[in-house]
Each structure stands twice: as structure tokens, then as C-alpha cells.
C-alpha positions in Angstrom: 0.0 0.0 0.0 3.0 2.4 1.0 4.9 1.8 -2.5 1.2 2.3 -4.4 1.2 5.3 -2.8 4.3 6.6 -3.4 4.5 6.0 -7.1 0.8 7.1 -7.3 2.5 10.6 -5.5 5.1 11.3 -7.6 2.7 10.7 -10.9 3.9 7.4 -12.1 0.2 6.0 -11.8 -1.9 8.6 -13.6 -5.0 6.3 -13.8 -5.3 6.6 -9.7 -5.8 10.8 -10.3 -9.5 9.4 -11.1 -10.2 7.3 -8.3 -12.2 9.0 -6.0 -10.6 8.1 -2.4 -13.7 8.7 -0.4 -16.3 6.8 -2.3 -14.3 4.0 -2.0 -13.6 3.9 1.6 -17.3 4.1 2.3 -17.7 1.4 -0.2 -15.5 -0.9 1.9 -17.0 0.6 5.5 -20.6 -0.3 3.5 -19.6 -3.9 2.4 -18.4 -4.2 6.1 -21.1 -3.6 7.5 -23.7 -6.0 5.4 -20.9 -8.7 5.7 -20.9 -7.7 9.9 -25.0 -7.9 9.6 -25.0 -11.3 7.4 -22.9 -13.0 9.8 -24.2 -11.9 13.1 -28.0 -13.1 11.4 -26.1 -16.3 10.9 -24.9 -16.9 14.1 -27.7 -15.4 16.3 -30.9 -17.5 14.5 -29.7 -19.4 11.4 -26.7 -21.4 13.2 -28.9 -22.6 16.4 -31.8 -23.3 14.7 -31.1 -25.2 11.6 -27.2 -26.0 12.4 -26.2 -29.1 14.8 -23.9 -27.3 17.5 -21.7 -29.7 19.6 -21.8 -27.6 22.7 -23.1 -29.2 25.6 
């Protein structure tokens, strides 16, 4: 990530000019969070109800 950014600094990688930094980290903090809410959903009522657990 460090080297990305330092060739994309000194204008080696012209295609990252376009790249809009803040829609993308809120596309990565939005997938987070659906993958976060999918898994909790999975452990919380599909797991225990439909899944065999071995704790006893």
C-alpha cells in the first residue's frame, strides 16, 4: 500500500488521479457492514436453529 502510494505521488500512476478516495472507503466501510450484519444473522438464529452445535 505504502509503494502504491508513493508512485501514485510522484505521478507514475496517472489512472489513480481518477479514483475517487472517499467513495471507495465508504464502499469498503458499506460492504463491512452488510458482511458484519449477514454473519451476526447467521450466528444469532440461522446457526442454532437449523445447524447441529456440539456444545453441551
Amino acid at each position: 500500500m505504502l509503494a502504491i502510494g508513493v508512485l501514485a505521488a510522484r505521478g507514475y500512476l496517472p489512472f489513480i488521479k481518477n479514483i475517487d478516495l472517499t467513495a471507495v472507503a465508504a464502499d469498503l466501510v458499506g460492504i463491512g457492514l452488510v458482511i458484519t450484519i449477514v454473519w451476526k444473522i447467521y450466528l444469532e438464529y440461522w446457526k442454532p436453529k437449523y445447524g447441529g452445535t456440539t456444545d453441551q
